[in-house]
C-alpha positions as a Markdown table, in Angstrom:
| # | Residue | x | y | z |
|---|---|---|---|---|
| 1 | Unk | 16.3 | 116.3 | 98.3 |
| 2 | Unk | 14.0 | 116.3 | 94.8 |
| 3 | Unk | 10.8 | 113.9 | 94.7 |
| 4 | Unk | 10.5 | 112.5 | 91.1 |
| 5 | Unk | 7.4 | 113.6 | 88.9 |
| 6 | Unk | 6.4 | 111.0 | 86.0 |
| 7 | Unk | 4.2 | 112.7 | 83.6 |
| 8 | Unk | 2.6 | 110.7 | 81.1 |
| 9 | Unk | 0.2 | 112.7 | 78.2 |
| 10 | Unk | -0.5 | 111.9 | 74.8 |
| 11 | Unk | -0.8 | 115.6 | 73.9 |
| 12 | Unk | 2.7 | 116.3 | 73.6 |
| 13 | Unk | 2.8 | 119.8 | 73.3 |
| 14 | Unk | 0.5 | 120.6 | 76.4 |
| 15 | Unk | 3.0 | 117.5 | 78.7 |
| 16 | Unk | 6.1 | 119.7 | 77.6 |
| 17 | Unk | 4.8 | 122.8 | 79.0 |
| 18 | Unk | 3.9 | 121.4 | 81.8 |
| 19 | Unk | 7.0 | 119.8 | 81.9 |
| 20 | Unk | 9.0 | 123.5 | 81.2 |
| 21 | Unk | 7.4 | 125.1 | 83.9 |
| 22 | Unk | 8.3 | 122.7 | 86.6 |
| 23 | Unk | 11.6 | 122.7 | 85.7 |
| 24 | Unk | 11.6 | 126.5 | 85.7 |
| 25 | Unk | 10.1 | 127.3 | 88.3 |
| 26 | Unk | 10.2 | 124.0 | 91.1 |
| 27 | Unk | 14.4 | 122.6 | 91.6 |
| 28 | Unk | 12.8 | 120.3 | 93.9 |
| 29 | Unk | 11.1 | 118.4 | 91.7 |
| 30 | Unk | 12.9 | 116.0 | 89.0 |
| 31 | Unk | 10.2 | 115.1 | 86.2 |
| 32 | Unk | 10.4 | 112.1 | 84.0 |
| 33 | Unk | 8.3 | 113.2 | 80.4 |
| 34 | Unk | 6.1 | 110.2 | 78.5 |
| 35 | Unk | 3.9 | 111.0 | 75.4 |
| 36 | Unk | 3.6 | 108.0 | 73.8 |
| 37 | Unk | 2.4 | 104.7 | 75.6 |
| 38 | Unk | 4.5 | 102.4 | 74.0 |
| 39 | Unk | 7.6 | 104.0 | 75.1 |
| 40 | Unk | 6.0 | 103.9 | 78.6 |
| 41 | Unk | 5.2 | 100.2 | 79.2 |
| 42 | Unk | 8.8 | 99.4 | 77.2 |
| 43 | Unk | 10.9 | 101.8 | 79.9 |
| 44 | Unk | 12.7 | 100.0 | 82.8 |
| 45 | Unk | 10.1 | 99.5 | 85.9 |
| 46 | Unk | 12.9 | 101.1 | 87.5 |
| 47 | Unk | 13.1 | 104.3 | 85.6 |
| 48 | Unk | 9.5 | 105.0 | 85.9 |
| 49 | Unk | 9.0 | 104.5 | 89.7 |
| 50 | Unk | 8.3 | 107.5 | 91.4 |
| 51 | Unk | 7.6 | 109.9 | 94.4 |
| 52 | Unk | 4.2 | 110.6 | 92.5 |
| 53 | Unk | 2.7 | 109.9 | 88.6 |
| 54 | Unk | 0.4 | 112.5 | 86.9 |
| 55 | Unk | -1.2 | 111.1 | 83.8 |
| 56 | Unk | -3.5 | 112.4 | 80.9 |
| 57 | Unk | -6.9 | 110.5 | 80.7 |
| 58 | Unk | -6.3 | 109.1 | 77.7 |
| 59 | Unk | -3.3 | 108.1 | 78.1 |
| 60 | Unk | -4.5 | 106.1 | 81.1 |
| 61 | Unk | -7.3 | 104.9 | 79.0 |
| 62 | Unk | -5.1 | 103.5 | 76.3 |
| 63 | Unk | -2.5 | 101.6 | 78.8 |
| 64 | Unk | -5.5 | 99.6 | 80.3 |
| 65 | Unk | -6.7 | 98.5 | 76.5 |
| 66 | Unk | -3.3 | 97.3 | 76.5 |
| 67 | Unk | -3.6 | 95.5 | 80.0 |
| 68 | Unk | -0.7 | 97.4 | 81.5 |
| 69 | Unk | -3.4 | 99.8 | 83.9 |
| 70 | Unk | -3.1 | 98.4 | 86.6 |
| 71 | Unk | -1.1 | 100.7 | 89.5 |
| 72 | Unk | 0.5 | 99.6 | 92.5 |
| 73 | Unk | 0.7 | 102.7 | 94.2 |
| 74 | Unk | -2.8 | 104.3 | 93.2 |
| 75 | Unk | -2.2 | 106.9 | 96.3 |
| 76 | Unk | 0.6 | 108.3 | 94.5 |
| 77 | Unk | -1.4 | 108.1 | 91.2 |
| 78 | Unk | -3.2 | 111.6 | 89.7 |
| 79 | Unk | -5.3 | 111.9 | 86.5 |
| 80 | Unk | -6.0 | 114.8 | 84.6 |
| 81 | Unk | -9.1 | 115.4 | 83.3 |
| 82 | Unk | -11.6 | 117.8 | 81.1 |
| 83 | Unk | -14.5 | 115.8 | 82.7 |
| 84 | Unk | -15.9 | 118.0 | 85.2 |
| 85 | Unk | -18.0 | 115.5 | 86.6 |
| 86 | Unk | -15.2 | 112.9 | 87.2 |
| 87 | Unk | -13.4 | 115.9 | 89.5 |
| 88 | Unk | -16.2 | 114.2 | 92.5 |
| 89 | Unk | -13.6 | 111.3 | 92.5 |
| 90 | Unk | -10.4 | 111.8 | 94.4 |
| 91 | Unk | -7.6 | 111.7 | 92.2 |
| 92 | Unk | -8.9 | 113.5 | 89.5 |
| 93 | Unk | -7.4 | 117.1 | 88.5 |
| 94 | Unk | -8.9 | 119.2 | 86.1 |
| 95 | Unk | -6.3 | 119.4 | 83.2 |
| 96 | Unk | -6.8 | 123.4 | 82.4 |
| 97 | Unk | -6.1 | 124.2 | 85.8 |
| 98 | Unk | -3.0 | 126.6 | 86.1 |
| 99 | Unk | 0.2 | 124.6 | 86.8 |
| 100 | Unk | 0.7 | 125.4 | 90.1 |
| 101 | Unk | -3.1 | 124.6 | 91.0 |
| 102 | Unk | -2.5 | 121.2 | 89.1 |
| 103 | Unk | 0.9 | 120.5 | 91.7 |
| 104 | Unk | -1.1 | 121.5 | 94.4 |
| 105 | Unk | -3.8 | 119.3 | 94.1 |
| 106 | Unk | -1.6 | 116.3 | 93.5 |
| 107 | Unk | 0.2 | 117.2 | 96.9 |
| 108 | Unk | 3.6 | 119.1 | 95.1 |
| 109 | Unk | 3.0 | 122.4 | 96.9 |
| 110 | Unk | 6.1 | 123.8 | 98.1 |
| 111 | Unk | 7.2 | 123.1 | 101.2 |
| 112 | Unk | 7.7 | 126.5 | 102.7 |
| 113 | Unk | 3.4 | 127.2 | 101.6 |
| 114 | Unk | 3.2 | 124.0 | 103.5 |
| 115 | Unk | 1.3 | 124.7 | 107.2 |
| 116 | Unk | 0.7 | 122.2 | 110.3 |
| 117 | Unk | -3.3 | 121.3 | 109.1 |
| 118 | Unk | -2.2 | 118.2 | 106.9 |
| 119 | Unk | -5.1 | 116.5 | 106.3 |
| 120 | Unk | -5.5 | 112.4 | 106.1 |
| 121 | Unk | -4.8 | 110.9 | 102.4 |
| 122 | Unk | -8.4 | 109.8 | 101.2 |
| 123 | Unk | -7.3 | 108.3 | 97.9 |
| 124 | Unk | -6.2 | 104.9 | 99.6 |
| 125 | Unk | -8.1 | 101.9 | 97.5 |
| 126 | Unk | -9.2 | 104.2 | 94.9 |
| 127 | Unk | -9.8 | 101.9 | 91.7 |
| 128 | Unk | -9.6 | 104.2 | 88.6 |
| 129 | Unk | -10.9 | 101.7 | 86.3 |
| 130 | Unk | -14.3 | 100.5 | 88.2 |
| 131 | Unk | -14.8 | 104.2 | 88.7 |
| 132 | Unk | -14.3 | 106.0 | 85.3 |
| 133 | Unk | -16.6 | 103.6 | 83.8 |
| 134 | Unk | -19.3 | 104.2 | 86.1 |
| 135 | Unk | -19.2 | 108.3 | 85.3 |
| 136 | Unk | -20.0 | 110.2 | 87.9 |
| 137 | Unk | -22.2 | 107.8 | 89.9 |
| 138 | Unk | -19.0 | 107.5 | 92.0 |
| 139 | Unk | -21.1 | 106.3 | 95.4 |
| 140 | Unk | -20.5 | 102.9 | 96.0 |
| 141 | Unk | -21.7 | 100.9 | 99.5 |
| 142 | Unk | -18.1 | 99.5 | 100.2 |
| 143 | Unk | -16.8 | 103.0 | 99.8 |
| 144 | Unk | -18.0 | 106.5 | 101.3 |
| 145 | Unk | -19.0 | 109.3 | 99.4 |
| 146 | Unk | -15.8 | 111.2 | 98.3 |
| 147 | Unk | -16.4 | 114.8 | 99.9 |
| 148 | Unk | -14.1 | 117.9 | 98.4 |
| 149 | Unk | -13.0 | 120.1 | 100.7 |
| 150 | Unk | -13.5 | 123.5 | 101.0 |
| 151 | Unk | -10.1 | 124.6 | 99.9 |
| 152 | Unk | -10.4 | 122.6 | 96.3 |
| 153 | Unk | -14.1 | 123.9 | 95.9 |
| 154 | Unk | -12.9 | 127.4 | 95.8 |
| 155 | Unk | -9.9 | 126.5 | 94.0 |
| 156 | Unk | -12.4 | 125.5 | 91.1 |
| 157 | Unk | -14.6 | 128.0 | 91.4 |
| 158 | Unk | -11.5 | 130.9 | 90.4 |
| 159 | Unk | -11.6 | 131.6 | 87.2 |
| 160 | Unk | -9.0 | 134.2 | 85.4 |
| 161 | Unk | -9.1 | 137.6 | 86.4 |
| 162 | Unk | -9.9 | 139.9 | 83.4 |
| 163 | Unk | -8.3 | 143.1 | 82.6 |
| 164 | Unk | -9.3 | 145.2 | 79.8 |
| 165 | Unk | -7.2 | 148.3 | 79.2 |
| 166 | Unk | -9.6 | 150.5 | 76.6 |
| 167 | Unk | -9.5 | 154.4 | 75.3 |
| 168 | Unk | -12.1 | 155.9 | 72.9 |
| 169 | Unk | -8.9 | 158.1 | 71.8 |
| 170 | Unk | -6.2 | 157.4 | 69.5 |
| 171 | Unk | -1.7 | 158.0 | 70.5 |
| 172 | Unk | -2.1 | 157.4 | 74.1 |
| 173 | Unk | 0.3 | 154.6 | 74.5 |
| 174 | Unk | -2.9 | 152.0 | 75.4 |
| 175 | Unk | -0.4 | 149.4 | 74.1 |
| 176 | Unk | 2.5 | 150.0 | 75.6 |
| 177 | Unk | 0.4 | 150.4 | 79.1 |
| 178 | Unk | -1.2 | 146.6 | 78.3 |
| 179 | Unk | 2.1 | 145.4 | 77.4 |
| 180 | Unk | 3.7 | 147.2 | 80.8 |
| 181 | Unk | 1.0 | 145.7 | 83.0 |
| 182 | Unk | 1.1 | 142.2 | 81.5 |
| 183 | Unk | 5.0 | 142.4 | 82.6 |
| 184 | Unk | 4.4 | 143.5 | 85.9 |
| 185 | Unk | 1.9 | 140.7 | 86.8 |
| 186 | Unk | 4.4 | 138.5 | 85.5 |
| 187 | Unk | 6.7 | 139.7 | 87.9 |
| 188 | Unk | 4.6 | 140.4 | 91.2 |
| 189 | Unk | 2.4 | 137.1 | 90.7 |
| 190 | Unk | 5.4 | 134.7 | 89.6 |
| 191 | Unk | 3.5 | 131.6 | 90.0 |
| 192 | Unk | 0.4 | 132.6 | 88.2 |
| 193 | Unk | -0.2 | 132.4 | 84.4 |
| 194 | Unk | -0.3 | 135.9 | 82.3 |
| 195 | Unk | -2.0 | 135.9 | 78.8 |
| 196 | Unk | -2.0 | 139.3 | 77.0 |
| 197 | Unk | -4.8 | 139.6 | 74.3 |
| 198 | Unk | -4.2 | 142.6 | 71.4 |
| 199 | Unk | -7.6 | 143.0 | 69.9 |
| 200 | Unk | -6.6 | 145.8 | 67.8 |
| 201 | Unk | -6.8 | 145.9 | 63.8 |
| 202 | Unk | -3.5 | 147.0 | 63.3 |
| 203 | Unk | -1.4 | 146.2 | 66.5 |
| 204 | Unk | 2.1 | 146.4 | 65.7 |
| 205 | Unk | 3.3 | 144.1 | 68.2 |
| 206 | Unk | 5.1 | 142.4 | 65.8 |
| 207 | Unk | 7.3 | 145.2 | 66.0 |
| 208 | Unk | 8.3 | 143.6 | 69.6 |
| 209 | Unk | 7.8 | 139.8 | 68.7 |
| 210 | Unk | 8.1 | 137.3 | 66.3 |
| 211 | Unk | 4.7 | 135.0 | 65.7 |
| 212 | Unk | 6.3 | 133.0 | 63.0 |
| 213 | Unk | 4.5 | 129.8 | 62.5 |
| 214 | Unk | 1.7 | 130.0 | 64.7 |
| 215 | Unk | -1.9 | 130.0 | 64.3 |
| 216 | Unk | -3.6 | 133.2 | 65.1 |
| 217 | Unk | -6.6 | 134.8 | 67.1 |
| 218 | Unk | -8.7 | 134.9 | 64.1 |
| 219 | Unk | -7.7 | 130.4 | 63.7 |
| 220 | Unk | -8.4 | 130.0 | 67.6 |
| 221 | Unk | -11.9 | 131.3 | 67.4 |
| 222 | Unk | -13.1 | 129.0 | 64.4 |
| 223 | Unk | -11.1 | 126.1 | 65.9 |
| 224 | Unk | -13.1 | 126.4 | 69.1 |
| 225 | Unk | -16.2 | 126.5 | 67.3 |
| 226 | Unk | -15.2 | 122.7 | 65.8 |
| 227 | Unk | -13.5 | 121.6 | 69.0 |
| 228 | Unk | -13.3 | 123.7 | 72.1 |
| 229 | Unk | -11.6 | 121.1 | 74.3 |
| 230 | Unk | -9.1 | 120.4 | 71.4 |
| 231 | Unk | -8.4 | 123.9 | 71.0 |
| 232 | Unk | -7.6 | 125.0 | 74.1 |
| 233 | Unk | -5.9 | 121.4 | 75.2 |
| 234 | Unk | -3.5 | 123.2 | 72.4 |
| 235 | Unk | -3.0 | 126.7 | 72.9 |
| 236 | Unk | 0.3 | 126.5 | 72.6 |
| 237 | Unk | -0.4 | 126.2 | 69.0 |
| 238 | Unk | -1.6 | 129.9 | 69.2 |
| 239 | Unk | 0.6 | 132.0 | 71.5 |
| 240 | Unk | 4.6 | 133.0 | 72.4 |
| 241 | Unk | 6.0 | 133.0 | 76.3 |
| 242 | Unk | 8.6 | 135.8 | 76.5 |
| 243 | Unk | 9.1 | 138.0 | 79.6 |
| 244 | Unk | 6.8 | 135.8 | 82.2 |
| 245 | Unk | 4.0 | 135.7 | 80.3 |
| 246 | Unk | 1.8 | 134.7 | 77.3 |
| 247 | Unk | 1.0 | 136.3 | 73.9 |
| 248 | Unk | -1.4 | 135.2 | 71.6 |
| 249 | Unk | -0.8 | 136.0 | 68.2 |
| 250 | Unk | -3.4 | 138.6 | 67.4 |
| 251 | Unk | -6.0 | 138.3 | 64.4 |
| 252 | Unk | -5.5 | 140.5 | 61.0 |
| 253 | Unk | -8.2 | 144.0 | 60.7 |
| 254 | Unk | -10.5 | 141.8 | 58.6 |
| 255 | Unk | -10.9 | 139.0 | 60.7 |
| 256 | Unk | -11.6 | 140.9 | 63.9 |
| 257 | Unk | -13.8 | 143.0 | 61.9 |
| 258 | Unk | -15.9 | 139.4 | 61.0 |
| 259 | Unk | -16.1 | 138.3 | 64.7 |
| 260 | Unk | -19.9 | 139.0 | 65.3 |
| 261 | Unk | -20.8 | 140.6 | 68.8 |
| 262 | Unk | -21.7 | 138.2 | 71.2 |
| 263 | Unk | -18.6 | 136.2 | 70.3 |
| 264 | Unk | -16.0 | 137.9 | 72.8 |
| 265 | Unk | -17.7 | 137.3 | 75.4 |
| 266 | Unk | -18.3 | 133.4 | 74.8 |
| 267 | Unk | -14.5 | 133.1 | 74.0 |
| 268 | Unk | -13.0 | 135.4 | 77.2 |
| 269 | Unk | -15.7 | 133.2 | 79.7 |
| 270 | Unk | -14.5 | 129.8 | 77.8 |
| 271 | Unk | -10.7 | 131.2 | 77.8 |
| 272 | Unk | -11.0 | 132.1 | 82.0 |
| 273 | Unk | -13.2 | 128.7 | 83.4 |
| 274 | Unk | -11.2 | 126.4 | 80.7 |
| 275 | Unk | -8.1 | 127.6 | 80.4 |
| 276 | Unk | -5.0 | 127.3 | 82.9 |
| 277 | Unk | -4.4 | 131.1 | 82.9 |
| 278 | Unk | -4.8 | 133.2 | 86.1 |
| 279 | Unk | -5.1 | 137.1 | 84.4 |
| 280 | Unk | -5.8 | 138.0 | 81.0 |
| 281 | Unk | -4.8 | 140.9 | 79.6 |
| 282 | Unk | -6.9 | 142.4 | 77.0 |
| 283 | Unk | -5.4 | 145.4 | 74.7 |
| 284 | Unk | -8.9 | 146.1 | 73.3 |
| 285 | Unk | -9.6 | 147.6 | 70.0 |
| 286 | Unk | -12.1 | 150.1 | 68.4 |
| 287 | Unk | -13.0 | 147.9 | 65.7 |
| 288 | Unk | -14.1 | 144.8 | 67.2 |
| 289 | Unk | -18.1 | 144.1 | 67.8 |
| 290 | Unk | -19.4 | 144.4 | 71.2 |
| 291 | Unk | -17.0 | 146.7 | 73.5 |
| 292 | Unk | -19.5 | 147.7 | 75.5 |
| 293 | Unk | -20.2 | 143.5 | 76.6 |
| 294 | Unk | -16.1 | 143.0 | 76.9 |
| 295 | Unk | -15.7 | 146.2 | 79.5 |
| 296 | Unk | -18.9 | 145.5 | 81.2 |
| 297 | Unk | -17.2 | 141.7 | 82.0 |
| 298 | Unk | -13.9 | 142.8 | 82.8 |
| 299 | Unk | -12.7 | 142.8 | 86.3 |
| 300 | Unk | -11.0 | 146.1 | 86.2 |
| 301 | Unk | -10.7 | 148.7 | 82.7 |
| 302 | Unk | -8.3 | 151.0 | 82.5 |
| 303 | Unk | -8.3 | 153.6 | 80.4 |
| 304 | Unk | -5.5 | 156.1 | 79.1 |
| 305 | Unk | -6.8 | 159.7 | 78.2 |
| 306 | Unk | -5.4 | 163.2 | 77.6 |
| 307 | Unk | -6.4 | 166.6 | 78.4 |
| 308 | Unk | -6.1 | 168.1 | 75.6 |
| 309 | Unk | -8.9 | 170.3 | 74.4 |
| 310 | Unk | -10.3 | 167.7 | 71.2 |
| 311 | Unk | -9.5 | 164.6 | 73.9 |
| 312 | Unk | -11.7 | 166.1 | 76.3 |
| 313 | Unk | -14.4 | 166.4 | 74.0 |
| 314 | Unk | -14.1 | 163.1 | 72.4 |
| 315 | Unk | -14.6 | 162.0 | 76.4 |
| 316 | Unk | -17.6 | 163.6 | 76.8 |
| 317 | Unk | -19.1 | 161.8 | 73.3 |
| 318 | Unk | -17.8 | 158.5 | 74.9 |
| 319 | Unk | -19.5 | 159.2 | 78.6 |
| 320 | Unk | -23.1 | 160.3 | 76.9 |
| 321 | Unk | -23.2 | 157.8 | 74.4 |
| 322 | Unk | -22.3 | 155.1 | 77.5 |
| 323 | Unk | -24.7 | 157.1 | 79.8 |
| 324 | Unk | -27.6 | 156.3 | 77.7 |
| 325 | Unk | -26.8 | 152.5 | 77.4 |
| 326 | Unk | -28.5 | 149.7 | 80.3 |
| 327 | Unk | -26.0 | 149.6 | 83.0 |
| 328 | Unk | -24.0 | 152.3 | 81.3 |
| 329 | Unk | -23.5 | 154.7 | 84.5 |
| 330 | Unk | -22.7 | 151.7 | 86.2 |
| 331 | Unk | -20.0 | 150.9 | 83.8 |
| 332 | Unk | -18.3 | 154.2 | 84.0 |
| 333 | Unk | -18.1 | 154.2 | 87.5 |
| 334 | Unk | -15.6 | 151.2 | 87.0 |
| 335 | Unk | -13.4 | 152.4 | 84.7 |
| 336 | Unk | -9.9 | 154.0 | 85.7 |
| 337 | Unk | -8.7 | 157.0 | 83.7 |
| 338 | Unk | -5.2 | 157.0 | 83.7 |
| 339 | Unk | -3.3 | 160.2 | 82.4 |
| 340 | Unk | 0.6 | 160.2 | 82.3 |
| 341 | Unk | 2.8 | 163.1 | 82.6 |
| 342 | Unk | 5.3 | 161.7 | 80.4 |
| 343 | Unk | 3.7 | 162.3 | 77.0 |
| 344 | Unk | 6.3 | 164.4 | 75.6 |
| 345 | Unk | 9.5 | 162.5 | 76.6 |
| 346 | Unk | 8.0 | 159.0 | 74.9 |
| 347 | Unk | 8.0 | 157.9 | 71.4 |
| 348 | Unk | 4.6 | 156.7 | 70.8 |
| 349 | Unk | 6.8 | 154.0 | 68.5 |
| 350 | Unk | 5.8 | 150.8 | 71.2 |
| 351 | Unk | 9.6 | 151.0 | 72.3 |
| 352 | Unk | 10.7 | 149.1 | 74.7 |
| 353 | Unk | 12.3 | 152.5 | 77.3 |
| 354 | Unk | 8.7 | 153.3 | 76.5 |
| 355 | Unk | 7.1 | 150.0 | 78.1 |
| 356 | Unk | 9.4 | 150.0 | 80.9 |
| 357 | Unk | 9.1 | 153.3 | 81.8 |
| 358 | Unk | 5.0 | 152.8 | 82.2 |
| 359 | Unk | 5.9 | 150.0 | 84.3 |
| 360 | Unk | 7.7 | 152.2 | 86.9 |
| 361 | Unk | 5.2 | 154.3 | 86.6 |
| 362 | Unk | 2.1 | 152.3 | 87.7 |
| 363 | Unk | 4.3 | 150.9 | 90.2 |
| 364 | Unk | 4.9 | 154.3 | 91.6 |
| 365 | Unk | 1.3 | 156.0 | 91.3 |
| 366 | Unk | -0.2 | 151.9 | 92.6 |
| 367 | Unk | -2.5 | 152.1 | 89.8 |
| 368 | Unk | -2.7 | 148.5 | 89.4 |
């Protein structure tokens, strides 16, 4: 038996996502997609009852201008919101949340996750509309104070985990490895998001995919800069799903060469708290501005080398001139050198037996 979703956003693009990943991923759950209100308040009351409603702020916002907000099951009622400081109310959900955090807080978690500590409903006689207005002085002397639990707390205090995979040398498949360890999350962590980052002048992934029509890396950056909460709200506008996970179209040589340092890091803490992605995957570059500040953020770095005699001694340079940076030794202490015996039978040419055969690989030696 399938419970029936309504979803109602005014951002089209981010409610049809949402929408595509349910019905990939969840065949117990039957979703009914609105993104205009008009086409809301004119559908049969019939059609648009359901098991439970998730709805856009906004979208909320506008139906009670137009004196159709007024639910009469608000239990079965969710809102999603970028207002952090309207998540103290029950019945809010943060709207950059990964998907299946977003199901999970409006009660869709599947039913085998499901254990014996069900806890009471609190969102009985919540009234969204004396509440929004009021901000987040949400404590009221008819009502108690609205206490999240423990479980939702740390829920919002995950952010994405970063991976930076990095190498001071030149021809040692650094590509294909990101590409091959954004695929395997993909396929170990099927319910989380993966978003794989080329920060690399020349990166020759379009050899692999087609960006055609999309905005860029280089456009995401100065459209955060005008509107953060608009640009993420539509990241779709910037990035391609194949193979499980996320691409984002990478930025030209010049543009990543104009990306002052100090910037990265700003866009890959905004990109983890804001975003609904669980890992990102960073292919990092040499010629982006402040390396250094990307690896010493990153949750793990991997980085491929070779043993060569001129590899070696371009290691060494790398080490010293690391060594004699704050925090430096520290730094090297995290990264992973990874050297694969394979060299000789790969193409270098980002082939796909080349991607897949790194993939076994890490999967054999565990090195994720």
């Amino acid at each position: 038996m399938y419970k029936k979703l309504v979803i109602c956003d005014l951002n089209s693009k981010y409610a049809i996502k949402l929408n595509d990943y349910i019905n990939k991923r969840r065949e117990d759950i039957k979703v009914l997609l609105y993104t205009e209100v008009e086409s809301f308040i004119n559908s049969r009351m019939e059609e648009r009852k359901a098991d439970l409603n998730i709805m856009g702020e906004e979208f909320m916002l506008e139906l009670e201008g137009l004196g159709h907000g007024d639910f009469p099951d608000k239990e079965k009622l969710y809102i999603l919101t970028a207002d952090r400081e309207a998540l103290r109310a029950p019945g809010f959900i943060y709207r950059y949340s990964c998907v299946k955090t977003i199901l999970e807080e409006a009660g869709l978690k599947k039913e085998e996750e499901i254990g014996c500590d069900l806890k009471e409903d609190n969102r009985l006689g919540y009234d969204f509309k004396k509440d929004r207005r009021k901000g987040c002085d949400l404590v009221k002397e008819d009502k108690p104070e609205y206490e999240e639990s423990k479980e939702n707390k740390s829920k919002r205090r995950q952010q994405a985990r970063l991976i930076s995979i990095y190498s001071p040398l030149s021809r040692v498949l650094k590509t294909s490895l990101s590409l091959a360890i954004a695929r395997l999350l993909a396929e170990r962590k099927r319910d989380s998001e993966i978003l794989y980052i080329n920060l690399e002048g020349y990166s020759g992934i379009s050899r692999l995919y087609s960006f055609k029509g999309l905005k860029n890396l280089g456009d995401l950056i100065y459209d955060i800069k005008v509107n953060k909460e608009k640009a993420l709200e539509e990241i779709g506008d910037y990035i391609i799903e194949e193979e499980g996970f996320s691409i984002l179209n990478p930025a030209s040589a010049t543009e990543l060469e104009e990306v002052e340092e100090g910037i990265w890091s700003e866009l890959f803490k905004l990109i983890r708290e804001r975003a609904y992605f669980n890992y990102i995957v960073v292919d990092a570059g040499n010629r982006i501005h402040g390396i250094r500040e990307l690896l010493g953020e990153s949750d793990k770095v991997y980085m491929p080398v070779r043993s060569d005699g001129l590899s070696r001694a371009k290691l060494r340079e790398f080490r010293g001139d690391f060594k004699r940076l704050s925090g430096g030794e520290e730094l090297l202490k995290r990264i992973k050198e990874v050297e694969f015996p394979c060299f000789k039978s790969m193409s270098g040419d980002l082939e796909e037996g080349d991607i897949e055969l790194l993939k076994s690989y890490i999967e054999k030696e565990s090195i994720l």
